[in-house]
N, C-alpha and C positions, 0 to 999 in steps of 0.2 A: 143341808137337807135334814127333815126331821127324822129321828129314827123310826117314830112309829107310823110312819107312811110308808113301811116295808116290815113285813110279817113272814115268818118262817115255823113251820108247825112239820111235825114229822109224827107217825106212827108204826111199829111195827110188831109183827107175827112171826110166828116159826117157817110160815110160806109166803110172807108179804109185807113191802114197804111201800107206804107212801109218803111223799114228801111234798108240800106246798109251800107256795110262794107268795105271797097278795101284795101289790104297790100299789097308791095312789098316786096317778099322776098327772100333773099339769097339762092337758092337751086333748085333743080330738080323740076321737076312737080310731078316725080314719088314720092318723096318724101313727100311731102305735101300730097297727095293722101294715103301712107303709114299710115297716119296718121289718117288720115277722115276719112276712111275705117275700123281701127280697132277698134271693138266695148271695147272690155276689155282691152284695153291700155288709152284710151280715158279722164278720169280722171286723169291719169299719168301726163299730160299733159295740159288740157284745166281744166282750176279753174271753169269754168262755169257751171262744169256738173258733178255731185256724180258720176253716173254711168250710163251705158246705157248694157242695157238687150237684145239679140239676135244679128243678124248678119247685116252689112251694106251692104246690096246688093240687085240686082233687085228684085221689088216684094215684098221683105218681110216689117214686120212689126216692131219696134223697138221697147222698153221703154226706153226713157231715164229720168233720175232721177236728178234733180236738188237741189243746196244748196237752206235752206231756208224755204223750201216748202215742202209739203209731195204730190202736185199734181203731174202725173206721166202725161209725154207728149208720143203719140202713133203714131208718122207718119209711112208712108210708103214709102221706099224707089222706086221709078222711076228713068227717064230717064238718066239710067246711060252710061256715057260713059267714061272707065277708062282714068283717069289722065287729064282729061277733065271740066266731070260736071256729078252733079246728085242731084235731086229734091228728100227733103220730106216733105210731104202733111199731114193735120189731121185734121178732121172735113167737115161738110155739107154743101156747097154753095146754098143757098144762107143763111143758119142759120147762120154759122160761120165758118169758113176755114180760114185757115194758110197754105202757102207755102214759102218753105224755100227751094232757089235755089243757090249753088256751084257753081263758074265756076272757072277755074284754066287757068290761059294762062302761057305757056314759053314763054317768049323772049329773042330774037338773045342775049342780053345783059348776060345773066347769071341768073339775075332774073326771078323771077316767080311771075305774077301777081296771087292774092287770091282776090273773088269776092263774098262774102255772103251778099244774099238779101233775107228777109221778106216779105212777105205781109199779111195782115192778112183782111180781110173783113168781111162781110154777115149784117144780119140786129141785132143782139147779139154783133156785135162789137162798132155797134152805142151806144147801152147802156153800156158797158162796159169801153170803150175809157176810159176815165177818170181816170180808177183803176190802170189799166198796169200802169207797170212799164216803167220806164226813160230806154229806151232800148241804149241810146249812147254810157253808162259805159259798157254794158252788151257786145254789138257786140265791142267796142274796145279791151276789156280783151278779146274775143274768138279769135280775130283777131293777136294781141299783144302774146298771149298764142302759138296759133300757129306757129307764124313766130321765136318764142323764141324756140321752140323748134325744127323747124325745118333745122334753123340755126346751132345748138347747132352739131344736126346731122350729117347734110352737113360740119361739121368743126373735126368732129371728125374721 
């Protein structure tokens, strides 16, 4: 794989981080989607996440369970638009909120752009900043993970 077919860009403030991700990769939209969408496939596949608990779709509420850690992350699934894009949210703005936004492009080329951005805010994240984790390694391997498997697919 080539390196620069996966992009990692981060910014941050005294009350705010975001973090991006961008891969190109070999395959459909729908398929990428295929993937983000299935809740108990999900660790098959992406190293980043033990497991994730209910259904990927509007409205609802997820667990997903990560290596490492025994904290259980709660967003809610919004603005979905299949094979497109879809936000998950968790936490209080202005305490602390985290959104984590998809965006999926096709292009004319055959590839598929992958677009996962973070942001995390409130005034809890001012005091915390420091603890998180080096999040570069983390959205590469989810990014890296995906396109490996969705290649993998598109080839099979």
């Amino acid at each position: 794989m080539k390196t620069e077919e996966i992009e990692f860009s981060q910014a941050k403030d005294s009350f705010s981080m975001k973090c991006r991700v961008e891969a190109k990769i070999h395959t459909k939209a729908e398929v990428i989607w295929a993937l983000l969408t299935d809740a108990k496939g999900f660790s098959h596949w992406n190293s980043t996440v033990s497991s994730i608990d209910g259904h990927i779709r509007e409205g609802e509420r997820i667990r997903i369970h990560v290596p490492g850690t025994r904290r259980t992350f709660t967003p809610r699934i919004s603005d979905v638009e299949v094979n497109k894009h879809m936000t998950w949210s968790d936490g209080i703005a202005p305490i602390f909120k985290g959104i984590r936004t998809f965006e999926i492009r096709q292009c004319d080329t055959g590839l598929t752009e992958f677009i996962m951005e973070e942001k995390f805010s409130g005034f809890v994240f001012a005091i915390i900043k420091n603890r998180l984790p080096d999040f570069k390694p983390i959205f590469e391997t989810y990014a890296r993970d995906l396109k490996n498997e969705a290649e993998r697919i598109a080839s099979s």
